[in-house]
TORTIPA-768304 format. One record per residue (C-alpha): residue number from 1; z, x, y; residue in three letters. Coordinates in pm, 1 decimal, always signed. Each point is the difference from the previous one (the first is absolute). Layout:
! TORTIPA-768304
   nudo         up       east      north   voza
    NUM          Z          X          Y    ALA
...
***
This chain:
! TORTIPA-768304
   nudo         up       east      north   voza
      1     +463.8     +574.5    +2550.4    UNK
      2     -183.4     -325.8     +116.1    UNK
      3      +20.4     -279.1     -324.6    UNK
      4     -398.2     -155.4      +80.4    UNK
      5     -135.7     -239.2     -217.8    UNK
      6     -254.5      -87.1     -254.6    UNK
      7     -226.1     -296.6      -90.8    UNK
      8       -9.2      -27.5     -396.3    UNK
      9     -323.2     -125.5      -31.9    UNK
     10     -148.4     -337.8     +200.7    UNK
     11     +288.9     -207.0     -162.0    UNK
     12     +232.8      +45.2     +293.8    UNK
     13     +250.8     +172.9     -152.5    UNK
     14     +109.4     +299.6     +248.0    UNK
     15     +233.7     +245.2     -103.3    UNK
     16     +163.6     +344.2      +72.1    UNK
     17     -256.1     +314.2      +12.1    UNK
     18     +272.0     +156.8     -274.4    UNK
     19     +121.9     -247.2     -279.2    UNK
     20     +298.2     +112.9     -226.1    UNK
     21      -58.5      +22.0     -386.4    UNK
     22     +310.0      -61.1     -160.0    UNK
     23      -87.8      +60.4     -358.3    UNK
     24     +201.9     +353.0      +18.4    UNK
     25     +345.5     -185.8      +96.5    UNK
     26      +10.1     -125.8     -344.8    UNK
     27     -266.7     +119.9     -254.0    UNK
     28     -219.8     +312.9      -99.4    UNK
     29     +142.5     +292.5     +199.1    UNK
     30     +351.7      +27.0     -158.2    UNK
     31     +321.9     -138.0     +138.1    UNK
     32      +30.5     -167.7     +346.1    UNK
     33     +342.0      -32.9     +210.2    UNK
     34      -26.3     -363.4      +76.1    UNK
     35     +249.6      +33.2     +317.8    UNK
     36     -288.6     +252.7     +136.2    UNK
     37     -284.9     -228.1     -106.0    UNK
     38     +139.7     -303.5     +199.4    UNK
     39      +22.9     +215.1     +329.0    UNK
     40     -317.1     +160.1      -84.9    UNK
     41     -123.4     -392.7      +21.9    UNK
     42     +189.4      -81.6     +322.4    UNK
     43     -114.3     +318.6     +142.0    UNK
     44     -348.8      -76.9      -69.4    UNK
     45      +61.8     -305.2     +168.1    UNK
     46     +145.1     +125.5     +315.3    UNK
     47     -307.7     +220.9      +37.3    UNK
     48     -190.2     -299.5      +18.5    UNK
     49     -169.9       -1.2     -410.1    UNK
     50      -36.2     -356.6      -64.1    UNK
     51     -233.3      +33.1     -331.3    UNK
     52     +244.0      +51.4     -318.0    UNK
     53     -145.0      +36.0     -358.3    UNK
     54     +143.3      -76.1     -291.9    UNK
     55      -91.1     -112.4     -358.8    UNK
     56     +229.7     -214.0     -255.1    UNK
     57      -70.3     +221.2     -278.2    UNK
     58     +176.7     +289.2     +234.9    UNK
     59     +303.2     +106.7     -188.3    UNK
     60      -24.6     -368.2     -172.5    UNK
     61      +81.0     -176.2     +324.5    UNK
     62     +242.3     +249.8     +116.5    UNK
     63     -206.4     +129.2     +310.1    UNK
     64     -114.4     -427.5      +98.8    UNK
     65     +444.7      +22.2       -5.9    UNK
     66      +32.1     +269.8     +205.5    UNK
     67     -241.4     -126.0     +286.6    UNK
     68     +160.1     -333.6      -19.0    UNK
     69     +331.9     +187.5      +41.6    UNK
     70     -126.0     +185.3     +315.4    UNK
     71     -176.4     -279.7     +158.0    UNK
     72     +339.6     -236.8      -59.4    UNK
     73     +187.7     +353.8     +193.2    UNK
     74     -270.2      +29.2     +275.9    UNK
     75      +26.8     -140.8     +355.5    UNK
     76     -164.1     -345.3      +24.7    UNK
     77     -295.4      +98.0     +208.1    UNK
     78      -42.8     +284.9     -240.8    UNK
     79      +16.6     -187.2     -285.9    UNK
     80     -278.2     -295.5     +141.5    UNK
     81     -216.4     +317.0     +119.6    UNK
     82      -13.6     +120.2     -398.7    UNK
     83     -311.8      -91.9     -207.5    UNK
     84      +74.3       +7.5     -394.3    UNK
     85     -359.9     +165.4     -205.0    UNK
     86      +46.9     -113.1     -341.5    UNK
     87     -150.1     +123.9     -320.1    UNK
     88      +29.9     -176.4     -351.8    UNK
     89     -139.9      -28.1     -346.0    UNK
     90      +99.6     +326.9     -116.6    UNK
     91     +193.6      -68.5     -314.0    UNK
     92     +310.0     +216.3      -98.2    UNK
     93     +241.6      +25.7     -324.3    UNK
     94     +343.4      +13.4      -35.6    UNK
     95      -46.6     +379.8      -22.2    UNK
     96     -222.9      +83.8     +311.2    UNK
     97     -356.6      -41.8     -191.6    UNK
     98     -309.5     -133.6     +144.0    UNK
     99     -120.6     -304.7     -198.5    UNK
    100     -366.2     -103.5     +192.0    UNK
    101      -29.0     -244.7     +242.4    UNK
    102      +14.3     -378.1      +31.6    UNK
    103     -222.9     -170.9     +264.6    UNK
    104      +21.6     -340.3     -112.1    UNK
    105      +53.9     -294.0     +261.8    UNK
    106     +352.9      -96.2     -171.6    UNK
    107      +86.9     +339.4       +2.1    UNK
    108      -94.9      +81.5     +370.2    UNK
    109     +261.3     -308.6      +93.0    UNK
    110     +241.3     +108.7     -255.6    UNK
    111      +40.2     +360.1     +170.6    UNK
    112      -11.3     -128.4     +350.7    UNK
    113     +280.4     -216.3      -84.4    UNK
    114     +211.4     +259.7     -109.9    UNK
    115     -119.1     +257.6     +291.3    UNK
    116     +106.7     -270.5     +282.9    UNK
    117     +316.2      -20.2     -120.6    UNK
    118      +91.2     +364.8      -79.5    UNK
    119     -146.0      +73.7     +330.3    UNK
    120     +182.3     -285.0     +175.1    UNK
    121     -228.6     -110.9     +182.4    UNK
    122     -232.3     -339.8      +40.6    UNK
    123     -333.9     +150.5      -42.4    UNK
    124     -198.7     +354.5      -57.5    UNK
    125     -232.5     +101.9     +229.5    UNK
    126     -240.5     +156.0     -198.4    UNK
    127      -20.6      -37.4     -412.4    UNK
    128     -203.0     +183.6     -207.9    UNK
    129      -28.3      +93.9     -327.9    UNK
    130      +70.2     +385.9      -93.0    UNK
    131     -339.0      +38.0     -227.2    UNK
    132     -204.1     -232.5      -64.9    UNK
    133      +35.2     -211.9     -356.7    UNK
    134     -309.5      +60.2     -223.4    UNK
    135      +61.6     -301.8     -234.4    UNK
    136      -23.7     -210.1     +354.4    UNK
    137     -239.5      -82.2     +253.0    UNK
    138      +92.8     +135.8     +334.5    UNK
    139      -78.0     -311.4     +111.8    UNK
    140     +268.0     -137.4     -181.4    UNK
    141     +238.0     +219.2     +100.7    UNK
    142     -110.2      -74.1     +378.5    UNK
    143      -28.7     -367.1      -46.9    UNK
    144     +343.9       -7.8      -95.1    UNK
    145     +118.7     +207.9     +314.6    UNK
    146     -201.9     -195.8     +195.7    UNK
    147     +201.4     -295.8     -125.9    UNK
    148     +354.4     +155.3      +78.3    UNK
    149     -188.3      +30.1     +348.9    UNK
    150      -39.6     -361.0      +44.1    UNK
    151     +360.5      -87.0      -68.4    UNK
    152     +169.7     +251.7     +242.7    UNK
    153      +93.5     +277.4     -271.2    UNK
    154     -214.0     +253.7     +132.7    UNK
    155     -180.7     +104.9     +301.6    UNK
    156     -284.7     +199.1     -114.1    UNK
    157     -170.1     +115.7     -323.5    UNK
    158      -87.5     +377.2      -75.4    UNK
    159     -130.3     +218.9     -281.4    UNK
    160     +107.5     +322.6     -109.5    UNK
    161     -202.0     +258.4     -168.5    UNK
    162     -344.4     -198.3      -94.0    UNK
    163     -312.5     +130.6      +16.6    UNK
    164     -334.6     -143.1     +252.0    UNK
    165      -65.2     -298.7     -247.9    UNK
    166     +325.1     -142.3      -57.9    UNK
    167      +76.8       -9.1     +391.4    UNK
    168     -338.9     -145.3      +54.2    UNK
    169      +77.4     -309.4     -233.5    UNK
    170     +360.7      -11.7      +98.4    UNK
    171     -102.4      -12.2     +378.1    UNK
    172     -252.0     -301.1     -121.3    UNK
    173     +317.0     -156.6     -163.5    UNK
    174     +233.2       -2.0     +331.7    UNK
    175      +44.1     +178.7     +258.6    UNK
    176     +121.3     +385.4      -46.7    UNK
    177     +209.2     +168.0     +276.1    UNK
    178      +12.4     +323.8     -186.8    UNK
    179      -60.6     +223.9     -235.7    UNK
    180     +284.0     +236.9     -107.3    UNK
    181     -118.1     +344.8     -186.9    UNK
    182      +78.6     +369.2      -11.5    UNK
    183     -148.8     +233.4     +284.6    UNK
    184      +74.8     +300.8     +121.2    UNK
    185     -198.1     +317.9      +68.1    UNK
    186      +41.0     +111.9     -379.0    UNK
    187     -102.5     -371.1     -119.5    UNK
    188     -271.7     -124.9     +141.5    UNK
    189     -214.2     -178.2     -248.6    UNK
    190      +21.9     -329.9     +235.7    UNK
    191     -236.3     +157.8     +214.6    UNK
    192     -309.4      -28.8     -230.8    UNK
    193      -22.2     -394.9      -54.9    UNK
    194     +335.0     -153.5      +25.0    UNK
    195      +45.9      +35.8     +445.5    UNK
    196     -362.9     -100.2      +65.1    UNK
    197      +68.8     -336.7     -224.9    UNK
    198     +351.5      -44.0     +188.3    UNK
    199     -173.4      +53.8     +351.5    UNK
    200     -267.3     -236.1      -63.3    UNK
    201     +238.2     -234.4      -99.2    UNK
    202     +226.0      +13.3     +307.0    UNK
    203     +272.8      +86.6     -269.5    UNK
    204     +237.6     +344.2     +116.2    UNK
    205     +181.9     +232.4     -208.6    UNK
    206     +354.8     +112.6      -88.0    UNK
    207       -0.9     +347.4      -90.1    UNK
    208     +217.1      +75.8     -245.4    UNK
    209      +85.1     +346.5      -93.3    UNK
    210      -77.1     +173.7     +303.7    UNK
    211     +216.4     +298.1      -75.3    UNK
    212     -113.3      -14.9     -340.7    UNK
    213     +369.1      -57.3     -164.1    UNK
    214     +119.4     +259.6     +226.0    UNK
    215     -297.0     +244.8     -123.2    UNK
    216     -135.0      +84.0     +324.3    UNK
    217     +319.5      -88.3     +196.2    UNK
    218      +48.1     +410.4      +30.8    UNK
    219     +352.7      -66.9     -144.1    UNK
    220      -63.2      +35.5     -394.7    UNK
    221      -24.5     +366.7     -139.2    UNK
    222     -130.2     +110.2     -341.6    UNK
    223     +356.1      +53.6     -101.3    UNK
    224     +149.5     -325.3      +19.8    UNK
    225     +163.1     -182.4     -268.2    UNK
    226      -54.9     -338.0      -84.8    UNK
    227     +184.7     -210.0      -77.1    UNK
    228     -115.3     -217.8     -374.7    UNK
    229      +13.7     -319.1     +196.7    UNK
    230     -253.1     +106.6     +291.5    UNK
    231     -336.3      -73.3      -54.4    UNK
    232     -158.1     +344.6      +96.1    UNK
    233     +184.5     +165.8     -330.7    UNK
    234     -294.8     -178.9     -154.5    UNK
    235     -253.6      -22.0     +288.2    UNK
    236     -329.9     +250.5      -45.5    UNK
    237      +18.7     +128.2     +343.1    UNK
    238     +325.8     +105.4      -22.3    UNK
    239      -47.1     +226.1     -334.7    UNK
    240      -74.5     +384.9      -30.5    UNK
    241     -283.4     +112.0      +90.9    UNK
    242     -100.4     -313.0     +201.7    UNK
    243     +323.6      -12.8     +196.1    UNK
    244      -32.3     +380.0     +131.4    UNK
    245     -363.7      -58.1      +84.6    UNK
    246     +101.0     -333.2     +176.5    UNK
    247     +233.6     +210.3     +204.9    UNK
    248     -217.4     +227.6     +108.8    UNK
    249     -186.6     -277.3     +186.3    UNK
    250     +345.3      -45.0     +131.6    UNK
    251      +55.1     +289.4     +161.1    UNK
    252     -403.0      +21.8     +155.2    UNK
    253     +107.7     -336.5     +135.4    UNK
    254     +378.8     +110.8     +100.0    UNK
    255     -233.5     +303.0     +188.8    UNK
    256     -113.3     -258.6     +257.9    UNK
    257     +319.0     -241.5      +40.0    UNK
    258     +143.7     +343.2      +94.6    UNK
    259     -249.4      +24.4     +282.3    UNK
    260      +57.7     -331.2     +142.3    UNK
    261     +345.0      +33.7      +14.2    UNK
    262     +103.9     -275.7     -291.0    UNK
    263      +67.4      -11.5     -418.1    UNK
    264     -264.3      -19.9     -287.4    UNK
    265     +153.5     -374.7      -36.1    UNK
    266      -95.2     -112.9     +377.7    UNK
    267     -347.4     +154.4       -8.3    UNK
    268      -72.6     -172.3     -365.6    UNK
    269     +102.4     -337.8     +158.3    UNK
    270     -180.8      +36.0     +314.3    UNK
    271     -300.5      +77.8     -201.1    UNK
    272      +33.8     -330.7     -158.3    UNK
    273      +62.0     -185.4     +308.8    UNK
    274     -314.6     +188.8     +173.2    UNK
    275     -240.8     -193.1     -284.7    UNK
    276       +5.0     -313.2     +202.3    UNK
    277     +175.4     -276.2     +124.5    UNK
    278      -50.6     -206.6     -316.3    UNK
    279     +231.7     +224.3     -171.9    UNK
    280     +389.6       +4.1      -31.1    UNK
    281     +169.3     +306.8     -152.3    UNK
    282     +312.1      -73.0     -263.7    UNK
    283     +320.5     +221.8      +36.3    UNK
    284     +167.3      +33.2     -250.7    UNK
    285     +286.7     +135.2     +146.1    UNK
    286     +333.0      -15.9     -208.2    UNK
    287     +226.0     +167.7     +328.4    UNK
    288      +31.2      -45.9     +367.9    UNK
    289     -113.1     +402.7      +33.8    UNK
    290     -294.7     -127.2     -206.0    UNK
    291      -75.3     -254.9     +188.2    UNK
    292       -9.2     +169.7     +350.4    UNK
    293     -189.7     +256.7     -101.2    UNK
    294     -272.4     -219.9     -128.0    UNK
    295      +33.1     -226.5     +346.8    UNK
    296      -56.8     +316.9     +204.7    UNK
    297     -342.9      -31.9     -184.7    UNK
    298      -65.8     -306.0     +298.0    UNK
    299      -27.3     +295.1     +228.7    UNK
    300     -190.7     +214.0     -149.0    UNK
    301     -349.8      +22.5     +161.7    UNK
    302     -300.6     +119.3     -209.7    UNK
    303     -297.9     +123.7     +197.3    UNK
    304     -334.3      +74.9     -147.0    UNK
    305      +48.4     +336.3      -53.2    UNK
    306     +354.1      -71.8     -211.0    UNK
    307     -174.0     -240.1     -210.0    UNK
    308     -241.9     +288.6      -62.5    UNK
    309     +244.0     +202.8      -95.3    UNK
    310     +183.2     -245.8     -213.2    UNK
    311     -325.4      -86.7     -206.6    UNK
    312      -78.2     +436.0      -47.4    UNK
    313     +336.0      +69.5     -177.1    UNK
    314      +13.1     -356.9     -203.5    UNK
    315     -340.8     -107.8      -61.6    UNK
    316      -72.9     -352.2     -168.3    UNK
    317      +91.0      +61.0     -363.5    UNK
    318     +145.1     +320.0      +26.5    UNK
    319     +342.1     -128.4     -145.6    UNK
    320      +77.2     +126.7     -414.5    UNK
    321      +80.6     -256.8     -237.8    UNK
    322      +14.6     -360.3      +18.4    UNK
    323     +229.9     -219.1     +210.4    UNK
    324     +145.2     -194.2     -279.6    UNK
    325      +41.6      +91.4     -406.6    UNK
    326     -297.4     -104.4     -211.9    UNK
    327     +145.9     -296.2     -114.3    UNK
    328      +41.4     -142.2     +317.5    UNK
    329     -336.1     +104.5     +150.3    UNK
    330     -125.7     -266.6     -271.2    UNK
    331     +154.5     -215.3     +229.8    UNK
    332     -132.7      +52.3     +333.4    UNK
    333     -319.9      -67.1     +193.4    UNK
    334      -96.2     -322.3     -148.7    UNK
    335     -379.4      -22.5      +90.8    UNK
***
């Protein structure tokens, strides 16, 4: 496995070709062993990841905790190699609820403040907020970054999950190193008008979701029980009659890994990392096995005749049900 690297966008930010999502250490996918998740971090880091992501509203601050904890445990030149992707705005209750979003310029300094120090560190590389604040310009929101940019806080300013027209008047704002947003083979709705906006803009993309919550990761069966804290006990694709059609995609896809000699997982990553060099796949790997497996997916090469074969058993769309409940579609894909 050979660790290369990857521009995000003309900002100068250059990263690993495989970030690590750390979401699933703390939040969404039932309970984490937090001795695992730290070497799961170092491990990464060994390997030669340098792009962790993160967002406060993870676990209320637990998962910002947990990276500062492994960063504070990591060899020096490990821990200086490390590059902190922040997400904020997403508002949380006492008991676990989603309450909107706040994008205003006292609130973007108000949760920097608090990630820097849980984090332990003296500024964020990239900040972003999780979905874009309707009751608040994007320019706002930006402006405010752009601010915390000025003063040393943080390095570079993202977006996550906004459609064409809010990146084109964010990018007008300040400059955008990237853009982060599910894709995968089954989602793929970034194809249409949200990459051709990024690419014009010199802005790259951090794919999250890659294995689609483990979907296409050829490790979930029909028959698996959920847990009621993991997000896919409520998740479309993951119910009835969508799940066991999902899966058959699965094994058309697993058909081909098989022939090439590697798992559903690496072949789903590689397909990512074959849609250019603006794009950075997201692990979320909870595990060290997790992990590995989804670095193997650096050696994986995908000839023309692969990606034929990849697109023939999961076409564009051909995924059942929709990637998040209806309440937080609402959410998503700000125009």
């Amino acid at each position: 496995m050979a660790m290369h690297t990857r521009s995000l966008g003309t900002t100068g930010l250059h990263v690993s070709a495989l970030g690590l999502g750390c979401m699933g250490m703390s939040a969404l996918y039932g309970d984490a062993d937090r001795a695992e998740s730290v070497a799961t971090v170092h491990a990464a880091l060994e390997a030669g990841v340098t792009l962790l992501d993160t967002g406060d509203f993870y676990a209320m601050g637990h998962n910002e905790t947990l990276i500062g904890e492994a960063l504070r445990a990591a060899p020096a030149a490990r821990r200086e190699q490390a590059l902190t992707s922040v997400k904020f705005g997403a508002l949380r209750d006492p008991d676990g609820n989603w309450a909107g979003y706040d994008g205003r310029p006292a609130a973007v300094k108000n949760f920097a403040a608090y990630s820097l120090q849980r984090l332990g560190v003296d500024h964020i590389d990239v900040y972003r907020i999780a979905r874009v604040d309707p009751d608040v310009p994007i320019e706002e929101t930006v402006g405010a970054i752009a601010e915390l940019v000025e003063k040393g806080y943080v390095r570079h300013i993202g977006l996550s999950e906004a459609g064409a027209d809010t990146i084109r008047r964010a990018a007008a704002t300040a400059p955008i190193s990237d853009l982060q947003i599910e894709y995968s083979l089954i989602s793929r709705g970034i194809e249409d008008e949200v990459l051709p906006a990024t690419r014009e803009l010199g802005i790259g993309i951090t794919a999250y979701g890659v294995l689609s919550r483990g979907l296409i990761s050829g490790h979930f069966t029909a028959d698996r029980e959920l847990a009621a804290n993991d997000f896919r006990a409520h998740s479309p694709r993951f119910q009835g009659e969508n799940l066991r059609h999902n899966l058959t995609l699965v094994e058309a896809l697993r058909k081909i890994a098989e022939q090439k000699g590697v798992s559903v997982a690496q072949i789903a990553i590689a397909w990512v990392l074959s849609r250019g060099e603006d794009i950075v796949p997201l692990v979320g790997a909870r595990t060290r096995e997790r992990l590995a497996e989804s670095l193997g997916a650096l050696d994986v090469t995908l000839e023309a005749a692969d990606l034929a074969a990849i697109e023939e058993a999961v076409p564009a769309g051909a995924a059942a049900g929709d990637r998040y409940p209806a309440a937080q579609m609402s959410h998503l894909g700000s125009k």
